[in-house]
C-alpha positions in Angstrom: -157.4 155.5 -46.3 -154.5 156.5 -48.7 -153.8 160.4 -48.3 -155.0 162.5 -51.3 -152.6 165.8 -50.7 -154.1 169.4 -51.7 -152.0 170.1 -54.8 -152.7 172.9 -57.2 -154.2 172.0 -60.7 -152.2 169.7 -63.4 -151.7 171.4 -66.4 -153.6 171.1 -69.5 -150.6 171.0 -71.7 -147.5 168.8 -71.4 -144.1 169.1 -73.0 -143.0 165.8 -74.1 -138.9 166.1 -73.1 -138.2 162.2 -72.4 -140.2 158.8 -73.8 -139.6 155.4 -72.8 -140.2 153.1 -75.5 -140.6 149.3 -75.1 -143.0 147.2 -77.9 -143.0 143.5 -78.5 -145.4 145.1 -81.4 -142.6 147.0 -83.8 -145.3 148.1 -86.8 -144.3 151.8 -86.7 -142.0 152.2 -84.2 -138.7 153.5 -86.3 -141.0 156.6 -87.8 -142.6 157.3 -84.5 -139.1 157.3 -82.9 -138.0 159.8 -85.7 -140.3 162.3 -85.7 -140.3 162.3 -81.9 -136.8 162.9 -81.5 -137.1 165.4 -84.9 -138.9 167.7 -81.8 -136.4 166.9 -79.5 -137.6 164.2 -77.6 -135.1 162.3 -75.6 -135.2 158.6 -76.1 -134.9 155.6 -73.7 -135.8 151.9 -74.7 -134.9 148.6 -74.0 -133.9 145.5 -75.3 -134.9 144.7 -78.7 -136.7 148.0 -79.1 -133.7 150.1 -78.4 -131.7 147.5 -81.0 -134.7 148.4 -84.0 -134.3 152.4 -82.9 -130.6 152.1 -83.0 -130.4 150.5 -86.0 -132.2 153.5 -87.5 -129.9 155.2 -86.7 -131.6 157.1 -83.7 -129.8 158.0 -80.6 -131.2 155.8 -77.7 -130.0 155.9 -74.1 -130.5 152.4 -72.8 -132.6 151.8 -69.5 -129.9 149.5 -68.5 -128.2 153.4 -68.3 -131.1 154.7 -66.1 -131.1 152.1 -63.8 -127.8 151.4 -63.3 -128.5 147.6 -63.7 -128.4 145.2 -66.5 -131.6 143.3 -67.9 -131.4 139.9 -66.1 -133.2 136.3 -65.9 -132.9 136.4 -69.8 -134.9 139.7 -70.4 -137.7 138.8 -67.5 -136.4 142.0 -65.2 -135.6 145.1 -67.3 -137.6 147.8 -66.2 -138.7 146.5 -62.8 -136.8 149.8 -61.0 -137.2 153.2 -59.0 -135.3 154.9 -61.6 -138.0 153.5 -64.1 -141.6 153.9 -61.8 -140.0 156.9 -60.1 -140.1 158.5 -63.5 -143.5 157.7 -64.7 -145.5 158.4 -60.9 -144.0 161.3 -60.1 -146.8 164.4 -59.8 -144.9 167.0 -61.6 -147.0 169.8 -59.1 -145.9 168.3 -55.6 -143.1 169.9 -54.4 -142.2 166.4 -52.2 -142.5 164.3 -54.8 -139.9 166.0 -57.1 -137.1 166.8 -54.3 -137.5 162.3 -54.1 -136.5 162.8 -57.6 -133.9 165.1 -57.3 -132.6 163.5 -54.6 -132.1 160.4 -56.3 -131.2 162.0 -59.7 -134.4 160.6 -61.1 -135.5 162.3 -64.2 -139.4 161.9 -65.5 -140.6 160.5 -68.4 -143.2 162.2 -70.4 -144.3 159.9 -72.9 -144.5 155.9 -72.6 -144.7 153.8 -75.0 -145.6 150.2 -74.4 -147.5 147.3 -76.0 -147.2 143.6 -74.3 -146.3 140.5 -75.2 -148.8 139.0 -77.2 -150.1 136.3 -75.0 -153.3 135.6 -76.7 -152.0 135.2 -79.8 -149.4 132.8 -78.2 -152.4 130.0 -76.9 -154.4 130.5 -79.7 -151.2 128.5 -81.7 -152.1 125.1 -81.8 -150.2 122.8 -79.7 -149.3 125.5 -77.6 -146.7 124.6 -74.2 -147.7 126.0 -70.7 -144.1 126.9 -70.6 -144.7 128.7 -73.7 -148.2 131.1 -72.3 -146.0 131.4 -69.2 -143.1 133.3 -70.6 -145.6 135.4 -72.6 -147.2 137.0 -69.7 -146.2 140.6 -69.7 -144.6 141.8 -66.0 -142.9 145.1 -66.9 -144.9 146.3 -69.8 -148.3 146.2 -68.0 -146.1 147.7 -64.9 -144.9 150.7 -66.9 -148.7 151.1 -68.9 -150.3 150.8 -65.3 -148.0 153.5 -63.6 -148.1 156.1 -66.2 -151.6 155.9 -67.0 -152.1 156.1 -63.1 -150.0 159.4 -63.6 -151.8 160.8 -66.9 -152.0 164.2 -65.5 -148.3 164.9 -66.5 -147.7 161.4 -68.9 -148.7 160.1 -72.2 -149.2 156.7 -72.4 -149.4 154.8 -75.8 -150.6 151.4 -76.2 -151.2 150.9 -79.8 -149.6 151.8 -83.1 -152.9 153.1 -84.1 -152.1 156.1 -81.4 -149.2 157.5 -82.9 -150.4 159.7 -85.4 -152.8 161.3 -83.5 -150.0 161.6 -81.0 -147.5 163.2 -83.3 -150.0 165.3 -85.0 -150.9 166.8 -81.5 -147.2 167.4 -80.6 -146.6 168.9 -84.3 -149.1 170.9 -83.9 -148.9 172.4 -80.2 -144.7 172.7 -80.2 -144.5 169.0 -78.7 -147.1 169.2 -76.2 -150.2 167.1 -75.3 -153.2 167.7 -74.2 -155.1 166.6 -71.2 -157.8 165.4 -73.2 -155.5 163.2 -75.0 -153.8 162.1 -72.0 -157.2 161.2 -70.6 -158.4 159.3 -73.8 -154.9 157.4 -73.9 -155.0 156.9 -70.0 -158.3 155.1 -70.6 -157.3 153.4 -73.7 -154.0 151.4 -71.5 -156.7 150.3 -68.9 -158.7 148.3 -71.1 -155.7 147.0 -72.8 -154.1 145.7 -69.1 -157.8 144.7 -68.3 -158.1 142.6 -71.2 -154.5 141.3 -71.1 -155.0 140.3 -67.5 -158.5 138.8 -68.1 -157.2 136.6 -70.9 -154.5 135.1 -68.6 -157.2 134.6 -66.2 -159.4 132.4 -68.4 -156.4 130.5 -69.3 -155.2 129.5 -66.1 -158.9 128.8 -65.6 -159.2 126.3 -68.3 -156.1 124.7 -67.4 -156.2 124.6 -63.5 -158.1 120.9 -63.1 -161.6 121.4 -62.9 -162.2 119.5 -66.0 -164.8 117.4 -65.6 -165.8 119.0 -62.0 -169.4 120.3 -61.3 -168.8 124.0 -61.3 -166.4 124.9 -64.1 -167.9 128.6 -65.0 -166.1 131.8 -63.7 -166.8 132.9 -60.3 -166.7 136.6 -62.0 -167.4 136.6 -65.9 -165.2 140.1 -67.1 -165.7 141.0 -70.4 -163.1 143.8 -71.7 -162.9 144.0 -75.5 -161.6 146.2 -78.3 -164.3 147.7 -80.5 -163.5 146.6 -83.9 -165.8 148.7 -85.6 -169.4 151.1 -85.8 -171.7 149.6 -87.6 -174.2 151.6 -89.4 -177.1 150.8 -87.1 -178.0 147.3 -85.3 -180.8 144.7 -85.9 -182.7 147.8 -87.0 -181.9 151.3 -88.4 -182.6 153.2 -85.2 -180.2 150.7 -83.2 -176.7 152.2 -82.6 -174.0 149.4 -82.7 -170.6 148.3 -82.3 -168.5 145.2 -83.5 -166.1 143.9 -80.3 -163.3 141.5 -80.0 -160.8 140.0 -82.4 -163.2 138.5 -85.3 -160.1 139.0 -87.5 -158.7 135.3 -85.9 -162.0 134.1 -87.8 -163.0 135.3 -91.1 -161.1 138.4 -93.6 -163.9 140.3 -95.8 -162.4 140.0 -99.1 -164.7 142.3 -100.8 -168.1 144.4 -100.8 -169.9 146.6 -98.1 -169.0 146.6 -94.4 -170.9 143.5 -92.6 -173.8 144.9 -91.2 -174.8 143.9 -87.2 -177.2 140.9 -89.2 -174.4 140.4 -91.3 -172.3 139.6 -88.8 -174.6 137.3 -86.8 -175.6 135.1 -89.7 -171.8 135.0 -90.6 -170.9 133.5 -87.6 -173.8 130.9 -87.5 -172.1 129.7 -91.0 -169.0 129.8 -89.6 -169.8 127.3 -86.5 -172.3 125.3 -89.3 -169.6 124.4 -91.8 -166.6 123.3 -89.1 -169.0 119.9 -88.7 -167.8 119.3 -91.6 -164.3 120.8 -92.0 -162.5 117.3 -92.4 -165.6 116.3 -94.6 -165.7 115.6 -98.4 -166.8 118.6 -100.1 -169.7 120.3 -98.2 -171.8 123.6 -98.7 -174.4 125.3 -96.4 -177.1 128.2 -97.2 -178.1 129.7 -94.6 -180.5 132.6 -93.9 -181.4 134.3 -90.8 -178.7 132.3 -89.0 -180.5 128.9 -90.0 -179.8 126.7 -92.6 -182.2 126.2 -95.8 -179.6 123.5 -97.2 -177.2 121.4 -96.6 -175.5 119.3 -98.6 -172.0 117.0 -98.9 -171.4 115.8 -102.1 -168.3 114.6 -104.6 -167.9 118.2 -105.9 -168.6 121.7 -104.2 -170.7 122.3 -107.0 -172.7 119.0 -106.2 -173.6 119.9 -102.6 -174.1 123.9 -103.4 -177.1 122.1 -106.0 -178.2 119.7 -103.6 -178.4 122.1 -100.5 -179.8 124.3 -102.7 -182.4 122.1 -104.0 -183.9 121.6 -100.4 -185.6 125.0 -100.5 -185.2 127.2 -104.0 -186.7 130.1 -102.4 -185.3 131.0 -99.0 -181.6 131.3 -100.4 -181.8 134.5 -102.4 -180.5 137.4 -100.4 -178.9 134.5 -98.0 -175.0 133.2 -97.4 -173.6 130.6 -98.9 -170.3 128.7 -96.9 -167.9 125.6 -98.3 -165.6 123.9 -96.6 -163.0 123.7 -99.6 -161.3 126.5 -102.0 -164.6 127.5 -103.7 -163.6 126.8 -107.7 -165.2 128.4 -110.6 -167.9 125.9 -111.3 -169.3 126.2 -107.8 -169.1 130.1 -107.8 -171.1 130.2 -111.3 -173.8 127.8 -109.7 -173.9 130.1 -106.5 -173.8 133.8 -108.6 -176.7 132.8 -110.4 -178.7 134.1 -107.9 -178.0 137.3 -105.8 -176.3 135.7 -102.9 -175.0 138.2 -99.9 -172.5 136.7 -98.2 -170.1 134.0 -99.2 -167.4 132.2 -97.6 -164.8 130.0 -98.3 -161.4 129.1 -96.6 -159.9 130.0 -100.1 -160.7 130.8 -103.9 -158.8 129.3 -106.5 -157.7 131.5 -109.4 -159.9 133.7 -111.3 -163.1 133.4 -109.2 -162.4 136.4 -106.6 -162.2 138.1 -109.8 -165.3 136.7 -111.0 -167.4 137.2 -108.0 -166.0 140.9 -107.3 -168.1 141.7 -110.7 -170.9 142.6 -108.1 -170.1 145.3 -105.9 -172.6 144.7 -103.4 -171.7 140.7 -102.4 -169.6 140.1 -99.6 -166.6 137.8 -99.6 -165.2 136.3 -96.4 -162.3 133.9 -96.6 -162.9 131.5 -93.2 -159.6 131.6 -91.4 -159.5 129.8 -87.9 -161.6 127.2 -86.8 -164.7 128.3 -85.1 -163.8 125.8 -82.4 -161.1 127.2 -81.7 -162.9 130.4 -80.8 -164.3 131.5 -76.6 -164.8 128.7 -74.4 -167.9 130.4 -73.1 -171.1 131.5 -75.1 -172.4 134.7 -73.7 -175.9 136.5 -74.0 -177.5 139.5 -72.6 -180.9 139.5 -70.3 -182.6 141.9 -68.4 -180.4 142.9 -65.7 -177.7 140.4 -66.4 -175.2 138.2 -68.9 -176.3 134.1 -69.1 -173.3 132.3 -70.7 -172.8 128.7 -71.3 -170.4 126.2 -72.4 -170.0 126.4 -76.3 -171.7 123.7 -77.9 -169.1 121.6 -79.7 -168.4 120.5 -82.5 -169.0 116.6 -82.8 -166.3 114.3 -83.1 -165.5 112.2 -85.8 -168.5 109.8 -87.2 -167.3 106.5 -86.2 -166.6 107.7 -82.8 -169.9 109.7 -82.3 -171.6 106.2 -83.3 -170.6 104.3 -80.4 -172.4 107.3 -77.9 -175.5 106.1 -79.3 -178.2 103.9 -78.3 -180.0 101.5 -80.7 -183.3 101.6 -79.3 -185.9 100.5 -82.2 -185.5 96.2 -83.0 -184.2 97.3 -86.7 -180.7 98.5 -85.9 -179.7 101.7 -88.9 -178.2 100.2 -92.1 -174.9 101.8 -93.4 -176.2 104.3 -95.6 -178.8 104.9 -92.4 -175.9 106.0 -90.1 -174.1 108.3 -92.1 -177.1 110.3 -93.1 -178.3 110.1 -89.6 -174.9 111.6 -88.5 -175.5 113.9 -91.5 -178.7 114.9 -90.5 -177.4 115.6 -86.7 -175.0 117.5 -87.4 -177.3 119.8 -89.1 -180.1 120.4 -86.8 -177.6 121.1 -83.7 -177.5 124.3 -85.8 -181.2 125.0 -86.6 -183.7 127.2 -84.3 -185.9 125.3 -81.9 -187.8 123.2 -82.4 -185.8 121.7 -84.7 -186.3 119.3 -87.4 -184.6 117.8 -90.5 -185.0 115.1 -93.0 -182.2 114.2 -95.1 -181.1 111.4 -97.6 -177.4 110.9 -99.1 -175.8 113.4 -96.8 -178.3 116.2 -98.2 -181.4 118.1 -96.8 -184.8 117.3 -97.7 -186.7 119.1 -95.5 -185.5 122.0 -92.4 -188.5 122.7 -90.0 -186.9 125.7 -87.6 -188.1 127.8 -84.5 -191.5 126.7 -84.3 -193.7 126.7 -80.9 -194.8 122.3 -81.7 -192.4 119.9 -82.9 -194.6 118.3 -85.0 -195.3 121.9 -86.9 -191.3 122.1 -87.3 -192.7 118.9 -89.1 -195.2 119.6 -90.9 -193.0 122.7 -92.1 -190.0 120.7 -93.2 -192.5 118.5 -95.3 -193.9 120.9 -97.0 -190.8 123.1 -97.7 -189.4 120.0 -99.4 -192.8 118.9 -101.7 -192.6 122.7 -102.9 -189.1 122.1 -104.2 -190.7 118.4 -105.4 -188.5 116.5 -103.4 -188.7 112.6 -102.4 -189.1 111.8 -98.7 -188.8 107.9 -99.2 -185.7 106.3 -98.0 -184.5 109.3 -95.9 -183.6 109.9 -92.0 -184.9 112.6 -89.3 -183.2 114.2 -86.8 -184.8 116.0 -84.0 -182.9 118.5 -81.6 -185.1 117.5 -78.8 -187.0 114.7 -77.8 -190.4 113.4 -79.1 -192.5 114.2 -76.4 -195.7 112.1 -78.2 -195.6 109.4 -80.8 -197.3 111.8 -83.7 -194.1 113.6 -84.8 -192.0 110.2 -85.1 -195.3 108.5 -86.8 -195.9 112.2 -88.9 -192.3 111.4 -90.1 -192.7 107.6 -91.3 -195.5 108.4 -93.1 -193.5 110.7 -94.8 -191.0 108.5 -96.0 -188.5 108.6 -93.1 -186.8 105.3 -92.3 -184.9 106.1 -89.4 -184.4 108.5 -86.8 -182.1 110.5 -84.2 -183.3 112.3 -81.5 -182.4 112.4 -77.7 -184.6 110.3 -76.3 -185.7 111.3 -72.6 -189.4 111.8 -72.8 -191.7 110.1 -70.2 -193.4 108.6 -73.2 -190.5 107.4 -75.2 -192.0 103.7 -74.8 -194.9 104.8 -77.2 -192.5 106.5 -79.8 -190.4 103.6 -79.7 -193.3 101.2 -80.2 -194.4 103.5 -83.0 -191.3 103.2 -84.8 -191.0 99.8 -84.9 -194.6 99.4 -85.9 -193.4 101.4 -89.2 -190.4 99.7 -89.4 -187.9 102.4 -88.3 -184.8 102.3 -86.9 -184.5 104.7 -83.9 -181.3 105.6 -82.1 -181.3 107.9 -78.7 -178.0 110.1 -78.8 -178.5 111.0 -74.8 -177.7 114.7 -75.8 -180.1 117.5 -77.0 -179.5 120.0 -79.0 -181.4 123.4 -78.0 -181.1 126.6 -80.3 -183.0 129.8 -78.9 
């Protein structure tokens, strides 16, 4: 066992004489350098840091100076040194530990100051090098946060820019001291940040270490350390407490209105994964409410699909989110406004229409930054006792590719028009609550038939959402998420209207359903893949 020695109390305050500053994140730095050395803070920094504080005309004493040894392997060993770590663990009230000091003419730092390289961001980039995550793994700075937050009975250690105010206001306020509470609270604070750091190299290496493809490619441990973003008012319901984690701002930028609620934020993100099927697309529109869609449309104009998806079902969108996959121009934006609309999102807004649609102050704005592909690999949800998480669903590949995974299972093979709805139509219900149904026609929703306990409800349900907004079934196409597991549903939906199909196939009685369709003249085609929702 390591030896804990009997050492009288730390102290609650500590006077900050010496900081070592060393950011890859600059946002602050010069004025947080000033007013610590305006209280007489000695400086030490490296690199670029000490260049930005220099050129501010701050004195800096270079840790190239404290260590007696230049930064070498092109900045990769800086402060990798006794002079360095001997300085931030030393315990201030062990009478060994600061004769090592003085022996080796050692002084202590007080204060560190250290964010890392910003590797995330780094393999986020598109067409990002391994060579390129590699040299953006942090060694020294998690070294350096590790050690003094290790040591935060006698050392401040800051990790974020969002720290030094309350920092400085402390020390302005308590002739340059800080508190143990604060030390504590930062202490913790630097343990996520190197928890999360090292966890995102982690899940890179393990997405790039040859298991594609193998049997088992999910974590052995599944470590989820993430930044709270925000408090929400309350969660799913008022007397829910909740919290907003991660880095959503990769994603989506509110614009204007309200802070996103916790339902807010759900249904946002179901838009978000809905509309990337169709980011390459021609001009494409989803309403959505509840996280499922109530329309769906992809039309010549944005204002042609918002009219189209809306026309699926004119009652479920009010109070509900609209999403485009194009600059959302002034026509569409009159169309949507003309009911109250919560949320809405585009990747842009050309001229005049944030203006026009900040007229309400209650409506939410979210320009859609990164793809949702692009977002975790995993999909994680909480059970009793435990985390389940999954592969992410993908997004499906282009149209003409996706066509050749099928199977043609009916004797009428789908006519042109056939596929692309039937694509259309897939793409949809991959997105809607099981069971899942959808009728479409012309690359626009008919009927949506979501979460029921029977498929042939889901149905039933689509049907009649779609006669209540006196819509024509003949001529379209259904998609189902999951199999048919009895030849009703695939007869319930000819009789409808429906001439062809899309569905998984897989049922012990897909004979009959097939045999159904082609005594109704369907075309039927088995994609292999289901596409639950719970």
């Amino acid at each position: 066992m390591i030896e804990v020695k009997d050492l009288p109390p730390p102290p609650d305050q500590v006077r900050v004489r010496r900081a070592l500053l060393s950011v890859y994140d600059k946002a602050g730095l010069v004025e947080f350098g000033r007013k610590l050395a305006e209280q007489g803070v000695e400086l030490v920094s490296s690199g670029g840091t000490a260049r930005v504080l220099r050129e501010a005309g701050l004195a800096v004493e270079d840790v190239s100076n404290v260590t007696g040894f230049p930064e070498i392997l092109g900045g990769r060993v800086k402060t990798l040194h006794p002079a360095v770590h001997g300085g931030l663990l030393a315990r201030r009230n062990d009478p060994d530990d600061l004769a090592e000091l003085d022996a080796h003419a050692i002084a202590p730092f007080d204060l560190v100051v250290v964010n890392l390289y910003p590797f995330s961001d780094t393999i986020a980039r598109a067409g990002v090098t391994e060579a390129e995550a590699v040299e953006n793994i942090d060694i020294g700075g998690p070294g350096m946060v590790r050690a003094a937050a290790k040591n935060f009975a006698f050392v401040a250690v800051v990790t974020s820019p969002d720290d030094y105010n309350a920092v400085l206001e402390e020390m302005a306020a308590n002739d340059a001291q800080v508190s143990m509470a604060m030390r504590r609270r930062l202490a913790h604070a630097a343990f996520e940040h190197t928890a999360s750091y090292d966890r995102a190299i982690a899940d890179y290496f393990a997405g790039t270490n040859g298991h594609a493809g193998a049997e088992d490619t999910m974590p052995e441990t599944l470590d989820l350390s993430l930044p709270r973003v925000q408090t929400l008012r309350y969660g799913e319901n008022p007397h829910q407490q909740a919290a907003l984690y991660g880095d959503t701002e990769r994603f989506f930028e509110k614009l204007h209105g309200k802070a996103l609620s916790f339902n807010n934020l759900i249904d946002l993100s179901a838009a978000l994964m809905l509309i990337d099927e169709f980011a390459d697309d021609d001009p494409a529109c989803a309403i959505l409410k509840h996280t499922n869609p109530c329309g769906v449309a992809v039309a010549e104009t944005l204002e042609a699909a918002y009219h189209q998806a809306f026309a699926t079902d004119r009652q479920s969108p009010f109070g509900g989110i609209v999403v485009v996959n194009r600059p959302l121009d002034r026509a569409t934006a009159e169309a949507i406004n003309s009911i109250f609309t919560e949320i809405i999102i585009a990747p842009d807004f050309e001229e005049g229409v944030l203006d026009f649609l900040m007229k309400k102050k209650n409506r939410r704005l979210i320009r859609k930054k990164a793809p949702a592909r692009q977002g975790e690999r995993l999909d994680a949800r909480t059970v009793l006792g435990g985390i389940l998480a999954q592969e992410r669903d993908p997004v499906l590949p282009d149209p003409q590719t996706q066509r050749g995974r099928y199977d043609i299972v009916t004797e009428r093979a789908p006519v042109d028009a056939e596929w692309k709805d039937l694509d259309f139509a897939w793409r949809v219900v991959k997105h809607v609550k099981s069971n899942a149904i959808v009728y479409a026609r012309d690359r626009a929703t008919l009927g949506i038939g979501a979460g029921q306990m029977s498929r042939i409800d889901s149905s039933e349900i689509a049907v009649l959402k779609g006669k209540k907004s006196e819509l024509d079934f003949a001529g379209s196409v259904v998609a189902s998420d999951a199999f048919f597991p009895f030849a009703d549903g695939l007869v319930a939906a000819a009789e409808s209207g429906a001439r062809a199909a899309i569905q998984p196939g897989g049922s012990i009685r897909d004979e009959e359903v097939i045999a159904a369709a082609n005594e109704h003249g369907m075309a039927m085609v088995f994609t292999g893949k289901r596409h639950f929702r719970h």
